[in-house]
C-alpha positions in Angstrom: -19.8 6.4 -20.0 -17.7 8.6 -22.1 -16.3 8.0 -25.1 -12.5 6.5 -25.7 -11.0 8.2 -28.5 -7.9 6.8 -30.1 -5.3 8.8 -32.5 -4.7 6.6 -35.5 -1.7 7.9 -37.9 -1.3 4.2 -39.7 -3.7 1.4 -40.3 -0.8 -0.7 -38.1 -2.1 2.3 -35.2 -6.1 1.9 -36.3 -5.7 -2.2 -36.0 -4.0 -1.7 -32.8 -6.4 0.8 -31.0 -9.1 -1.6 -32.6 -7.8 -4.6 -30.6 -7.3 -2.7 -27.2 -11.3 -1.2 -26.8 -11.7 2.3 -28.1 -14.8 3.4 -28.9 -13.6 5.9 -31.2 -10.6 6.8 -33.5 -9.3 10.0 -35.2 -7.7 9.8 -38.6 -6.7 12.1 -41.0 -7.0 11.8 -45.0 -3.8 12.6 -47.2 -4.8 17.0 -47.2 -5.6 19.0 -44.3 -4.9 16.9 -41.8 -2.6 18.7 -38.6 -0.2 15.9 -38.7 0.9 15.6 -42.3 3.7 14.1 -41.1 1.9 10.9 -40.1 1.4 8.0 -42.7 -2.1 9.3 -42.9 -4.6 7.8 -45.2 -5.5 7.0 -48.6 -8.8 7.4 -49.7 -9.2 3.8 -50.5 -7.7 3.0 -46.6 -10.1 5.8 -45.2 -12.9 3.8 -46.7 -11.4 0.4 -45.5 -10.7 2.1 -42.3 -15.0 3.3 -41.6 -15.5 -0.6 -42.8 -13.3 -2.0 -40.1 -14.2 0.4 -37.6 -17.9 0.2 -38.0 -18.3 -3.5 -38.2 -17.0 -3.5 -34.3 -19.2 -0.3 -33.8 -15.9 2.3 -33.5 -17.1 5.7 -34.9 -14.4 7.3 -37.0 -13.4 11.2 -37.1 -11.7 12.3 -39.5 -9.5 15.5 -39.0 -9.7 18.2 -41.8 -8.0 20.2 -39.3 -5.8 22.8 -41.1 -6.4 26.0 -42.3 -7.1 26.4 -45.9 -6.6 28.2 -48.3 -8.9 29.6 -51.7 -6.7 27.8 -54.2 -7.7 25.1 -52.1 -11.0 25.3 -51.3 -12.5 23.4 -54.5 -10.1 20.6 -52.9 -11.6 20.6 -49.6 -15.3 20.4 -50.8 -14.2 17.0 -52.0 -12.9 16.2 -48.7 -15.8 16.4 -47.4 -17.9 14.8 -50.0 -16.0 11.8 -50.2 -16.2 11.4 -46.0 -19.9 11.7 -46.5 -19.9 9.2 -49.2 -17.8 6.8 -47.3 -19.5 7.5 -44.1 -17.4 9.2 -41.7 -18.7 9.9 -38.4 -17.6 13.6 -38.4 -15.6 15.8 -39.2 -13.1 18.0 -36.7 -11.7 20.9 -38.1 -10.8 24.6 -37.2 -11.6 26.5 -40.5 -14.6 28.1 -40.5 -14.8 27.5 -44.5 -15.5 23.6 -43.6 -18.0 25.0 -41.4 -19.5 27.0 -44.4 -19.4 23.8 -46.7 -20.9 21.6 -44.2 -24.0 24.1 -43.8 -24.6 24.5 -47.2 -23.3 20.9 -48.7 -24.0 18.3 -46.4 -26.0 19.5 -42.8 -26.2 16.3 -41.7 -22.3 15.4 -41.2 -21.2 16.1 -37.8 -18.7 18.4 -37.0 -16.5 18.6 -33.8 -14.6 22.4 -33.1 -10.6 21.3 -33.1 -8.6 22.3 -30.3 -6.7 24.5 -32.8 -9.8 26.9 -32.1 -8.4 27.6 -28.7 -11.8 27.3 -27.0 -12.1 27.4 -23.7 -14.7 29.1 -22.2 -18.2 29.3 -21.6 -19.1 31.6 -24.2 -16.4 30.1 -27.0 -18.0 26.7 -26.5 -21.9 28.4 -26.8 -20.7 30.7 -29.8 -19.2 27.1 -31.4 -22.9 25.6 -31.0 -24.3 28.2 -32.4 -22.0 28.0 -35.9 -22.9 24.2 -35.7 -20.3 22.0 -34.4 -22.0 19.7 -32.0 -18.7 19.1 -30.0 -15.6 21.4 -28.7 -12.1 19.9 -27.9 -11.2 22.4 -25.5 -7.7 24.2 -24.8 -5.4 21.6 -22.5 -4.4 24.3 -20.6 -8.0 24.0 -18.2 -8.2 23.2 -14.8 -10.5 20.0 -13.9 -13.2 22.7 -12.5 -13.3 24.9 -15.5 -13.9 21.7 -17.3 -16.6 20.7 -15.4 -18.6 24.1 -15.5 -18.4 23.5 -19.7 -19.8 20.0 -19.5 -22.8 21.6 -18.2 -23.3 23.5 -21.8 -25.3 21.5 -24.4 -22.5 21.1 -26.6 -20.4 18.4 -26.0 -16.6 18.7 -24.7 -13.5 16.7 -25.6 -10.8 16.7 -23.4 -7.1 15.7 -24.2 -5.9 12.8 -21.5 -2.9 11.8 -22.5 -0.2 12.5 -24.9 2.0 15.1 -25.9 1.4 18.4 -24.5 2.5 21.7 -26.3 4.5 24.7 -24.6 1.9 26.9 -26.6 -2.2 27.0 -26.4 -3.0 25.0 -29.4 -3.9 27.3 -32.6 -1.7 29.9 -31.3 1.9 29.1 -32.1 3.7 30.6 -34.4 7.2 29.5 -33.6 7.9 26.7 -36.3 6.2 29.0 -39.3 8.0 32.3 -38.5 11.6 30.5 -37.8 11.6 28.0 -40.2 8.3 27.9 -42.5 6.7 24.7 -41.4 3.0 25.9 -39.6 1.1 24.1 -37.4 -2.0 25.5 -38.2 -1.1 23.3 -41.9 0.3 19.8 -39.9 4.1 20.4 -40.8 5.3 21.7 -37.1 9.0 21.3 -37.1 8.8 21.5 -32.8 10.8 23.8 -32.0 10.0 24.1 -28.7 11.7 20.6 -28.0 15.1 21.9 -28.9 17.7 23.8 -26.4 16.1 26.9 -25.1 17.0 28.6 -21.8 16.0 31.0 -19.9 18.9 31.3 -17.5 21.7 33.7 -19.0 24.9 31.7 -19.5 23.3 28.5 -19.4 22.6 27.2 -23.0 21.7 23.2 -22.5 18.1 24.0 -20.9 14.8 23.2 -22.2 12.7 25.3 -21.0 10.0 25.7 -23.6 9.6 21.4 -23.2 7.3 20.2 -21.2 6.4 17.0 -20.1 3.6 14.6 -21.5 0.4 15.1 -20.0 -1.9 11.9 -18.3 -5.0 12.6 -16.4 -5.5 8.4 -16.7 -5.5 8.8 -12.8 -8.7 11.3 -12.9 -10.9 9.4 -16.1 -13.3 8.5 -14.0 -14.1 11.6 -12.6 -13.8 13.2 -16.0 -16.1 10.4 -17.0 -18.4 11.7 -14.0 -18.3 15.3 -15.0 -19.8 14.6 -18.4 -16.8 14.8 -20.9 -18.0 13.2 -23.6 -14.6 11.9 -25.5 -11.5 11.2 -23.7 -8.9 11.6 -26.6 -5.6 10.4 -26.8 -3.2 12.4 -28.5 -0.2 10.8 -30.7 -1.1 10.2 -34.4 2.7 10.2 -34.5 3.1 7.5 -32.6 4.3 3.6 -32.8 1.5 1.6 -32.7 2.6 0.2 -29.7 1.7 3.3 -27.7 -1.9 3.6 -29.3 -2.1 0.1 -28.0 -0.5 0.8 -24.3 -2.6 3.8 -23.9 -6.2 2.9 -25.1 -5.8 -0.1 -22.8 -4.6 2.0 -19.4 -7.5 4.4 -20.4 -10.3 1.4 -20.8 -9.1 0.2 -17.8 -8.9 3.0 -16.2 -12.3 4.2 -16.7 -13.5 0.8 -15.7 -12.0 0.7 -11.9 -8.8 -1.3 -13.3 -5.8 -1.6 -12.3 -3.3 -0.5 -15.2 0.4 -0.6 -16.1 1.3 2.9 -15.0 5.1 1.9 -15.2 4.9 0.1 -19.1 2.9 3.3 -20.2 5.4 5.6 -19.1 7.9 3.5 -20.6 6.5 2.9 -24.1 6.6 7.0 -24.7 7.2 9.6 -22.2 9.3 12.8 -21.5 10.8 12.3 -18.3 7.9 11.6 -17.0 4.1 12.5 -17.2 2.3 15.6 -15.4 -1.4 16.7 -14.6 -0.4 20.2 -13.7 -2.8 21.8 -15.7 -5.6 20.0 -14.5 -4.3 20.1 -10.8 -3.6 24.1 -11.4 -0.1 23.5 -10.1 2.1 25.1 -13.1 5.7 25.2 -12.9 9.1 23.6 -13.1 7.2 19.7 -12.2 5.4 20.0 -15.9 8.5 20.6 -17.3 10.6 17.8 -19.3 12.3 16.8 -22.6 13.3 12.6 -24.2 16.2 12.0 -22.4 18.6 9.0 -23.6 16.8 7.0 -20.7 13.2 7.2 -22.2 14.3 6.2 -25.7 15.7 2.8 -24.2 13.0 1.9 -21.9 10.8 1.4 -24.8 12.2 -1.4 -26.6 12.1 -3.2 -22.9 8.4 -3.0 -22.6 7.7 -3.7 -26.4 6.7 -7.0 -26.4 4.1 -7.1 -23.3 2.4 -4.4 -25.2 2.0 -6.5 -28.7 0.3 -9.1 -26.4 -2.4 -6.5 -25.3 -3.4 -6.4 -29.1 -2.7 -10.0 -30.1 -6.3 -11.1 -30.4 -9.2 -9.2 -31.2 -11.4 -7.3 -28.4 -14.5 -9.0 -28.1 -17.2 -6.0 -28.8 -20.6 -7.9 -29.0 -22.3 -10.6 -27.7 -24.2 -13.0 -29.8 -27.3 -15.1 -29.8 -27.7 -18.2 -31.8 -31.1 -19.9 -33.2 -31.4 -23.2 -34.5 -33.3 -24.8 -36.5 -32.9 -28.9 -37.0 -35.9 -30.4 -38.7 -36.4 -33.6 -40.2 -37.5 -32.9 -43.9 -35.8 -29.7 -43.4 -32.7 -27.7 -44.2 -30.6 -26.9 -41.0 -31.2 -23.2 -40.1 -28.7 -21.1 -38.0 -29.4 -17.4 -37.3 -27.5 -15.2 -35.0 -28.5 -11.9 -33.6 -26.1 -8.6 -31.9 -26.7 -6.5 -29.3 -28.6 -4.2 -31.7 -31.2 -6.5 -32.7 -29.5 -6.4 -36.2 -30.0 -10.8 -37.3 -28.6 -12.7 -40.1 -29.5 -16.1 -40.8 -27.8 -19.3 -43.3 -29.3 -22.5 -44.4 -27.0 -25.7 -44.3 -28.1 -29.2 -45.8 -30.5 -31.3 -44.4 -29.7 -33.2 -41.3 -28.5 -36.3 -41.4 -30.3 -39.7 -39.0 -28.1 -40.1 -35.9 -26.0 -43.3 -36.2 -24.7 -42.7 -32.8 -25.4 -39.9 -30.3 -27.9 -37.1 -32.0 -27.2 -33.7 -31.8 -28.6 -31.6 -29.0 -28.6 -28.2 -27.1 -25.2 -28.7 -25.8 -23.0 -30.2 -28.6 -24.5 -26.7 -30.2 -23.3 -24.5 -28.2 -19.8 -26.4 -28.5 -19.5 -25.8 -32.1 -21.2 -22.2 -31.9 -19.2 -20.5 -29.0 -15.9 -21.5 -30.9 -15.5 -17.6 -31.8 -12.0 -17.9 -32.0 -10.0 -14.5 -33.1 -13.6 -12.3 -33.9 -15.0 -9.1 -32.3 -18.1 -11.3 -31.2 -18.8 -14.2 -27.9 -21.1 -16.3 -27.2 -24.4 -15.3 -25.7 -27.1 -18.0 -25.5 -28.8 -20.6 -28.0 -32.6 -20.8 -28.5 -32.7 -24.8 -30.7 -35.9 -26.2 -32.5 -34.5 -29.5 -32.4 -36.1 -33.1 -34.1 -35.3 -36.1 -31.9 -32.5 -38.6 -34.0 -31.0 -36.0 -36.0 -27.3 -34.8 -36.2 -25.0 -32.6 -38.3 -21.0 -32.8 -38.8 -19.3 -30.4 -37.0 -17.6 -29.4 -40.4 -20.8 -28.0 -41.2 -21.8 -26.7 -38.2 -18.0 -24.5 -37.5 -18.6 -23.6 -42.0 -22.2 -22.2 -41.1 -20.8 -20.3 -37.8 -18.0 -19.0 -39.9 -20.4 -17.9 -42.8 -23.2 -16.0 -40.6 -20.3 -14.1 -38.7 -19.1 -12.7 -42.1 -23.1 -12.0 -42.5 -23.0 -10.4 -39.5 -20.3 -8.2 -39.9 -21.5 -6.7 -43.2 -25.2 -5.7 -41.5 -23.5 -4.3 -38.4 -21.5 -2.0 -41.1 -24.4 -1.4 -42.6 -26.2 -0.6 -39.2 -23.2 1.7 -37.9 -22.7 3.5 -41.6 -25.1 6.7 -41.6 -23.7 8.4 -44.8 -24.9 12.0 -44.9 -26.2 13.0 -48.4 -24.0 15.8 -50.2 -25.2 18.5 -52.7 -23.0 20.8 -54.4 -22.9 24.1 -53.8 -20.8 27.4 -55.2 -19.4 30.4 -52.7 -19.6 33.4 -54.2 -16.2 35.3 -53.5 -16.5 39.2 -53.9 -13.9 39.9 -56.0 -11.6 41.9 -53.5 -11.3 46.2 -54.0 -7.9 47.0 -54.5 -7.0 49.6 -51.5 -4.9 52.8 -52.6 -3.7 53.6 -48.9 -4.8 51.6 -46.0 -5.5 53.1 -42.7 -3.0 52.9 -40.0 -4.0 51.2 -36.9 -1.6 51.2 -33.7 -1.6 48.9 -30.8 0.1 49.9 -27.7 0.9 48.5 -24.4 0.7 51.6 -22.8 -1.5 54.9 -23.6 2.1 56.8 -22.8 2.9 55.6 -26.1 0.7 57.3 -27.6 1.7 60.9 -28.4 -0.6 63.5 -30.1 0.7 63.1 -33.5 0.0 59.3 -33.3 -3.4 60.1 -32.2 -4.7 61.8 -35.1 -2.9 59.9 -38.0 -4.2 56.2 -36.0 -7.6 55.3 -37.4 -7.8 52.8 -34.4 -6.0 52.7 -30.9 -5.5 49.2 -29.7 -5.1 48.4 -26.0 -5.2 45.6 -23.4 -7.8 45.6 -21.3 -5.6 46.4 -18.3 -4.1 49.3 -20.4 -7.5 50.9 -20.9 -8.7 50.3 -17.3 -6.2 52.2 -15.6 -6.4 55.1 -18.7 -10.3 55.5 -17.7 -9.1 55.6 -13.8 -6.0 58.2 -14.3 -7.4 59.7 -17.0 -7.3 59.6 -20.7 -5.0 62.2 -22.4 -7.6 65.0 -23.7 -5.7 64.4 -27.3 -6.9 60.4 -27.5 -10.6 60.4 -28.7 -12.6 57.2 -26.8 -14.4 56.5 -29.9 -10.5 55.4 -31.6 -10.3 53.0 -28.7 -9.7 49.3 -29.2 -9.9 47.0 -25.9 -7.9 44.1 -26.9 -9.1 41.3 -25.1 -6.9 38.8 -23.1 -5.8 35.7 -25.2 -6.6 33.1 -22.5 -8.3 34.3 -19.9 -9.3 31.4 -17.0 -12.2 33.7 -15.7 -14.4 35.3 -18.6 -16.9 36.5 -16.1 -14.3 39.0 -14.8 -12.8 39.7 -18.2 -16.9 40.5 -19.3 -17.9 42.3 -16.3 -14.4 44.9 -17.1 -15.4 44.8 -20.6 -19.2 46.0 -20.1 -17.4 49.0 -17.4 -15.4 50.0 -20.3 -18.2 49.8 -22.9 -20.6 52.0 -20.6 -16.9 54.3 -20.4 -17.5 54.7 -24.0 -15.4 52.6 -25.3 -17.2 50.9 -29.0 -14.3 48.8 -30.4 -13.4 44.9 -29.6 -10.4 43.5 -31.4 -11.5 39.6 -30.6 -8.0 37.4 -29.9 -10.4 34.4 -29.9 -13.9 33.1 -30.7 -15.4 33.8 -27.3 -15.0 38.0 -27.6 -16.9 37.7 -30.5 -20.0 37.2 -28.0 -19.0 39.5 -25.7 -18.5 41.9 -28.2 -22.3 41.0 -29.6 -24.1 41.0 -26.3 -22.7 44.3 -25.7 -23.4 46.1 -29.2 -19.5 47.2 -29.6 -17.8 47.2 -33.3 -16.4 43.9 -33.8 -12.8 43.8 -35.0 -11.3 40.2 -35.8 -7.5 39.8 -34.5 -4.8 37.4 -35.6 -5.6 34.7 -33.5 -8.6 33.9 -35.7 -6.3 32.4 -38.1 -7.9 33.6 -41.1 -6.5 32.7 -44.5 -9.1 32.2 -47.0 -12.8 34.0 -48.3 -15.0 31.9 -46.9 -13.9 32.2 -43.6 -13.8 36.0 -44.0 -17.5 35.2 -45.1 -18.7 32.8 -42.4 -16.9 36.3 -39.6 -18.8 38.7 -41.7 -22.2 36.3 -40.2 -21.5 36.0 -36.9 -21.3 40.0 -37.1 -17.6 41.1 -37.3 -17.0 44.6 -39.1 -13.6 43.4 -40.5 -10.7 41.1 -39.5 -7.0 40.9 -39.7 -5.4 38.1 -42.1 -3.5 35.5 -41.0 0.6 36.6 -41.2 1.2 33.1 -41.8 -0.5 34.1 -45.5 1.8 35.1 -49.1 1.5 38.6 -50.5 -0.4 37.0 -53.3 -2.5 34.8 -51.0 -3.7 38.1 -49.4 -4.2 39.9 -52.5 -6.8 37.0 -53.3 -8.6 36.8 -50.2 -12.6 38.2 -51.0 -14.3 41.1 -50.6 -17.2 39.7 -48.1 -15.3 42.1 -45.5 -12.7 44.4 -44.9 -9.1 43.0 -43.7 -6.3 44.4 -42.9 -2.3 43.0 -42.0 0.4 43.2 -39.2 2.9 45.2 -40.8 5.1 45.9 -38.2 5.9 44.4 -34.7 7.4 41.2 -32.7 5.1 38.8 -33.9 3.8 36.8 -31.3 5.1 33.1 -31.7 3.9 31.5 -28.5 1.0 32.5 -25.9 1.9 29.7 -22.8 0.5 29.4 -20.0 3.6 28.0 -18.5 6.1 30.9 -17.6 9.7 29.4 -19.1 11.3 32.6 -17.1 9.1 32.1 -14.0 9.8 27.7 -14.0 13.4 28.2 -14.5 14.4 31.3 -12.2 11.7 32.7 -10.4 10.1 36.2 -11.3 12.3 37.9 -9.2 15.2 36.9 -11.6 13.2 37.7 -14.4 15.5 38.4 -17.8 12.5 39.2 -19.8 13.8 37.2 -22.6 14.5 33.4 -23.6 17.5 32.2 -25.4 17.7 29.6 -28.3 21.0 27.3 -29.3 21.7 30.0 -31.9 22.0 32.8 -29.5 18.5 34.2 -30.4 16.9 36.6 -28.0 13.1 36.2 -27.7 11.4 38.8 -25.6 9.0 37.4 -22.9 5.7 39.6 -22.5 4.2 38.8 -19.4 0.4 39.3 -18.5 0.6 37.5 -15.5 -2.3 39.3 -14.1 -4.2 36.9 -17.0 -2.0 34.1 -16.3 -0.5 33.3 -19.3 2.9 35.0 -21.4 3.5 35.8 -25.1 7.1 34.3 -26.4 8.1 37.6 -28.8 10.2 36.8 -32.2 13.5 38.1 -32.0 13.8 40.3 -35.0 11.1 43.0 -35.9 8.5 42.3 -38.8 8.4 45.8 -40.8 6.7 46.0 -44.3 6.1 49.4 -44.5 8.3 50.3 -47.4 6.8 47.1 -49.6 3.0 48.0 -48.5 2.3 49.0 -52.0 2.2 45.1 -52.9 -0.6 44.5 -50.5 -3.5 45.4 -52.9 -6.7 45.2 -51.3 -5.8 45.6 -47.4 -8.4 48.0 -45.9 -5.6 48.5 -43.1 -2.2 48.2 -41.5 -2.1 47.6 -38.0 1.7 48.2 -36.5 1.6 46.5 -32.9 4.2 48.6 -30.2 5.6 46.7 -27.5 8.7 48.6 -25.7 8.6 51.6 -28.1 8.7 55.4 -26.9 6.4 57.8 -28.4 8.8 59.3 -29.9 10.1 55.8 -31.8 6.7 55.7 -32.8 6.1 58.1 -34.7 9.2 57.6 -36.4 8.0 54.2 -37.5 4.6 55.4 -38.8 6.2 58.3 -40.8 7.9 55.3 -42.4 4.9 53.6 -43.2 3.1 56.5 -44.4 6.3 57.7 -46.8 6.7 53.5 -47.6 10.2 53.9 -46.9 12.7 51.5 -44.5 12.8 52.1 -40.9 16.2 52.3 -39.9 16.1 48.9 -37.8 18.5 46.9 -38.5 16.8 43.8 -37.1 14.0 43.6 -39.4 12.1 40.7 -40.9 9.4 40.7 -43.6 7.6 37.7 -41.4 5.9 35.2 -44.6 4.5 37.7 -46.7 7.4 36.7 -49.4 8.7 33.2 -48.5 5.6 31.5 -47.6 4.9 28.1 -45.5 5.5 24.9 -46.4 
């Protein structure tokens, strides 16, 4: 049966999903952890936290689920030492520097690829296997089906059942960073998206980048079925109450229960709760925000829930042994599911003035449990005739040997993977006099001869270089400059690969990978791999740990500092965005497309401010990119940026002709002439 995994921000969360049946809990330490806003833990509750958990045989994950970067990276190795010393069960994380440190430090701790990796395909989740991670929380944004064909793979999947639900595919949103410094991809998301956004002109009290929380409670069992391993509850945000509320409807769920669908909905919900993505019925039904009417339903509901958790869930069953011998200390023993036995002597029996003790006055004083993790089973008694024992003793010695028991069954749950220290070697980076330009387009008309010959790389969509190969490249674009840029999300990577391998045998050599899974393609195809954005790359051992899995270079994460960048290693060339609409979103969900219909299509979304974000749209891919409003250009500051290899400027709407003008910039390192300009986080950072 799969695996109930419970989100646990606050020991009051941990003891409440404790009480209600998880198997499982995910926590995260006081650094890298993707909800910094939570309580979190201490080290000294972390270690409490793996005691608690393991007595009642609950594996714990910890979440070192940030990116990192190399001032920090000393500070993470710790991390992970100390949850080897203290026995965590694994470790979930979306750097590929924990990756490295686990591989070279400790290769026995388990690690599980975050859902920040945006996996979610067949070849992502076989790539994540090979790099070690022994399970893959994959994208939300995947139908029931698709989730099924991945449970075939050896690697196990995780799948998100209930909880909050993000406008933007996890790992790729840049919304909260760009506007207002706080990252997700570091825990501090400032959500945005919650806040007044329309996408009907003239109407500013929409929400239309909110959507509802997701529950797939009513389809566990035939997740359960499928073979998901973990069915994880998101909301390490959240009261303990709604830990509580939602492990139980799950557990019950996934056992053919009837639960409270009413009291969960009640506890925490956003207008509601939806399965769209599951169901692959998108649209204006998955869309909702906390309306006054949500916020007051929970108190109502409150204190049912605290009697779900009032007494502790019973998690083994017990079998007694007694020995009462005349001449002979009274012996108790009692023995778990696991065969795991402790045993306490008492005082020697005393001659039965009245009635002597037998089998069933025993299991009287024996199967008084009370508030413990553990029932009664059965009682195997050696028993002398004329004998008997206070019950004082008898409830003291009971008492005693479930204590015993829980410290063995801690030990017997507690695999602590042994840790060895272990130095990266960081190529000092080579500082860069002038970095090549690279250009991506969304159209090869953008492209005019001058461009051609001064771009080191041309970078297209896959649609792009399709029809350019069917109409007809122009004679002055050389194919071996060509860059397919693969779709972000793509719900049919056999498709994607089979138009890939056309274009490859077209002579096209270059693969800009948008996520984990091109990195195969590009492999299995022997193309030049180029790392994109949506790697998240900020530190040197991640730029390392590409440089293995065969990339030629990589671009740096724009979430990064000037002097962050000018640090990053020499294991491999990288370059920088330095100019373009830098993506904040990719969504599934359509805002335009929910709210007015594609025929009413503005192009555009508004905030409260009066912000216009442009809305690229590859429906074709099903899924849309949510465009910043003003215009990163850092051409006339590129002299800062010491070791970048190259510059990549990404076109959306541009004419050839604006184009040009723009890289003339660049190469002179003088302003633009836009008046809407931004210079991203190169110079103010995130929090």
């Amino acid at each position: 049966m799969s695996e109930i995994l419970a989100p646990c921000g606050s020991a009051q969360s941990l003891y409440a999903a404790l009480r209600t049946g998880c198997d499982a809990v995910y926590l995260g330490g006081e650094n890298f952890s993707a909800r910094q806003n939570a309580a979190n833990f201490s080290n000294a509750q972390l270690e409490k936290a793996v005691y608690d958990c393991h007595v009642r045989g609950v594996k714990v994950y910890q979440a070192i689920n940030t990116v990192v970067t190399d001032r920090q990276l000393e500070e993470l190795k710790s991390a992970v030492e100390f949850a080897c010393k203290i026995g965590i069960d694994g470790l979930i994380t979306q750097d590929l520097a924990l990756v490295a440190v686990v591989r070279e430090c400790c290769p026995d701790m388990e690690i599980h690829a975050s859902t920040q990796m945006t996996i979610h395909t067949k070849r992502g989740v076989m790539l994540a296997g090979e790099m070690g991670f022994s399970r893959v929380v994959v994208s939300r944004e995947l139908t029931g089906e698709i989730i099924k064909q991945l449970c075939k793979l050896p690697t196990e999947i995780e799948v998100f059942v209930h909880g909050a639900l993000c406008m933007s595919v996890s790992g790729q949103c840049y919304m909260s960073a760009v506007i207002g410094s706080r990252s997700a991809n570091r825990g501090l998301c400032a959500q945005a998206c919650r806040l007044p956004v329309s996408a009907v002109k003239g109407k500013s009290d929409r929400h239309d980048l909110s959507l509802k929380d997701m529950s797939y409670i009513e389809h566990i069992r035939e997740l359960s079925q499928m073979g998901v391993a973990s069915l994880k509850i998101e909301g390490r945000m959240k009261r303990p109450e709604y830990v509580a509320c939602a492990v139980d409807s799950v557990r019950k769920a996934l056992e053919g229960k009837p639960y409270d669908i009413n009291m969960l909905e009640s506890v925490f919900s956003r207008s509601g709760f939806t399965d769209g993505y599951y169901r692959s019925r998108t649209g204006a039904e998955m869309f909702g925000f906390r309306q006054k009417e949500d916020v007051l339903s929970s108190a109502e509901v409150l204190p049912a829930i605290h009697e779900l958790y009032r007494r502790e869930y019973k998690r083994s069953r017990i079998d007694f042994f007694v020995r009462m011998k005349k001449s002979q200390r009274l012996y108790i023993s009692a023995c778990d599911e696991n065969g795991v036995t402790v045993g306490r002597w008492g005082d020697f029996p005393q001659t039965a003035v009245k009635r002597p003790a037998d089998k069933e006055y025993l299991e009287k004083q024996l199967s008084k449990l009370g508030d413990t993790i553990y029932e009664f089973g059965s009682l195997t008694a050696e028993l002398d005739e004329g004998l008997m024992c206070p019950a004082s003793e008898l409830n003291a010695l009971r008492r005693e040997v479930c204590s015993d028991l829980d410290q063995k069954r801690y030990e017997y749950y507690t695999k602590k993977p042994a840790f060895t220290q272990a130095d990266f070697e960081i190529i000092k980076p080579q500082r860069v006099e002038n970095p090549a330009i690279r250009i991506s387009v969304t159209d090869l008309s953008q492209v005019s001869k001058a461009t051609a010959g001064k771009a080191e790389l041309i970078i297209c969509p896959l649609d792009t270089l399709e029809k350019g190969h069917t109409e007809g490249l122009p004679s002055y674009i050389a194919a071996d400059k060509l860059a397919v840029e693969m779709p972000r999300f793509t719900f049919d990577e056999e498709r994607d690969f089979a138009r890939l391998k056309v274009l490859r045998e077209q002579g096209i050599n270059h693969i800009v990978c948008t996520n984990y899974a091109h990195i195969s393609m590009g492999r299995e195809l022997g193309m030049i791999i180029h790392g994109g954005f949506g790697l998240n790359v900020t530190n040197s051992v991640a730029i390392g740990e590409l440089k293995r899995l065969g990339l030629s270079d990589c671009t740096a994460s724009f979430e990064l500092k000037v002097s962050q960048i000018n640090s990053l290693g020499g294991q491999l060339p990288f370059g920088i965005i330095g100019y373009g609409r830098l993506p904040l979103m990719l969504t599934v969900n359509c805002p335009i497309r929910q709210a007015a219909g594609c025929k009413n299509c503005t192009g555009c979304v508004r905030d409260r401010t009066g912000r216009v974000f442009p809305v690229k749209c590859s429906r074709e891919q099903g899924y849309v990119e949510i465009l910043n409003s003003d215009i990163l250009y850092i051409g006339d500051k590129l002299e800062e940026f010491k070791s970048a290899a190259f510059v990549q400027l990404d076109f959306y709407d541009e004419t050839a002709e604006q184009i040009d003008k723009i890289i003339t910039s660049v190469e002179n390192r003088r302003s633009c002439g836009i008046s809407n300009i931004t210079r991203g986080l190169y110079f103010r950072g995130v929090l």
